[in-house]
C-alpha positions, 0 to 999 in steps of 0.5 A: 774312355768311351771313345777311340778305344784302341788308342785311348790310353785310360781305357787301354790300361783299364782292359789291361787291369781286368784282362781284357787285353795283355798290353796298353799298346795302341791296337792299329790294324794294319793295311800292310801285315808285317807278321803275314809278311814273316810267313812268306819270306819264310817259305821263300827261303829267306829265312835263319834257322837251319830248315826252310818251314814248311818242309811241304813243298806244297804247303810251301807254295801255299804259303807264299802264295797266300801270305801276301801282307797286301790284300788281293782277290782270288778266286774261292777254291770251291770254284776248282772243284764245284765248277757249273753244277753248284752255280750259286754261293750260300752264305750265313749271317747271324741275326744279333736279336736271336744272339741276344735272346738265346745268351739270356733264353729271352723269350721276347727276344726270341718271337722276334724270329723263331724260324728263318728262310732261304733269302733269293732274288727274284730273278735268279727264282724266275729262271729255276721256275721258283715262287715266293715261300716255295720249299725248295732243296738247297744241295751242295757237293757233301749234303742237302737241306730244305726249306722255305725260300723268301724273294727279296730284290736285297739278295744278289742274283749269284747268292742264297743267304739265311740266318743261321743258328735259328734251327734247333734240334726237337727236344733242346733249349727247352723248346716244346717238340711242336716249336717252329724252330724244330720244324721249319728253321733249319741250317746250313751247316749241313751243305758246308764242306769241312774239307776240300781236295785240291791237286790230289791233295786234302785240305782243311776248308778254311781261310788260309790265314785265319784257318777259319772255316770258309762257310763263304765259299760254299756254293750250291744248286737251289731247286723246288721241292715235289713234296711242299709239306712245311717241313725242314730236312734234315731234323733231329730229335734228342730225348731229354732226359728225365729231370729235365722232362720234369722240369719243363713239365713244371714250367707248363703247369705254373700259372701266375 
């Protein structure tokens, strides 16, 4: 049961028993999508119902255009609308060690890493006169952050990159208003467009299959900040309240 789990049959029916999966059916991605398929002969018309979906023309041409059940490369659709003033793409990862540490509040864990920074290549920071562990602004067309930057040859020279979630507002998850992850971690969630404006018309951010956010097709200008105090923007403060300021009070007190 421990191998080949999308096609073995005593696995499959155990997730089905405990309801980690609805049938016992072998689980086959497919390289060609017959459902994406279903879409887009819908929006061509060929279709049995009485009214051809979507009624948008728009949303229709959308439709056909990108529910190919081949794979094939477009270009983002930031590129429409951020052109040479936002030349570089920002994206996140998710550290598994931290994800570990904050589903069980691990505090070993979490010294792993308590702050995270903006990685670079090396090139691309020679060419806008930025040096390693630089606080620089990391500014897209909504918003802007800053942070720490960290040279690294692993980073490709069109791309910034950080661990995202590091960040935390000052007062959360228990963490003593002094903790790193108030003050120098920091996310990027604050340069990602929600929405985007295409052809006079607004649309949600998103891939258009899945509809999931598309934080990979953010793009951004990366410059060195005059003011290099050690200190992320934005931060936010929560006051916790009372019984939870007791409680942490205790926690500091305890010594075993």
């Amino acid at each position: 049961m421990r191998f080949y789990r999308y096609a073995n049959k005593d696995y499959l029916e155990w997730a089905k028993s405990v309801k980690f999966v609805k049938r016992t059916d072998p689980i086959i991605l497919n390289f060609y999508v017959e459902t994406l398929q279903k879409f887009r002969l819908a929006g061509q018309g060929l279709w049995q119902g009485k009214k051809q979906p979507p009624n948008d023309p728009a949303i229709r041409e959308r439709l056909v255009k990108y529910f190919d059940p081949l794979p094939f490369w477009y270009p983002p659709f930031e590129e429409e609308v951020s052109g040479k003033d936002y030349p570089l793409y920002a994206f996140t990862k998710r550290p598994q060690w931290m994800y570990h540490s904050w589903d069980s509040q691990n505090t070993w864990l979490r010294q792993i890493s308590t702050r995270n920074y903006l990685y670079m290549n090396p090139k691309t920071a020679k060419e806008l006169g930025i040096k390693h562990l630089d606080w620089v602004w990391v500014e897209s067309r909504i918003g802007k952050v800053k942070c720490q930057v960290f040279l690294t040859e692993c980073t490709e020279p069109n791309s910034v990159w950080t661990w995202n979630a590091i960040g935390k507002m000052i007062g959360t998850w228990g963490l003593k208003p002094e903790a790193e992850e108030g003050h120098q971690g920091f996310l990027l969630n604050h340069v990602i467009p929600h929405s985007i404006r295409i052809g006079g018309r607004e649309f949600y951010y998103g891939d258009p299959i899945t509809g999931h956010l598309a934080w990979f097709d953010t793009k951004v200008r990366v410059y060195k900040c005059e003011d290099q105090t050690p200190e992320t923007y934005p931060e936010f403060k929560v006051e916790p309240l009372p019984y939870i300021k007791e409680r942490w009070e205790e926690v500091l007190r305890y010594k075993p």
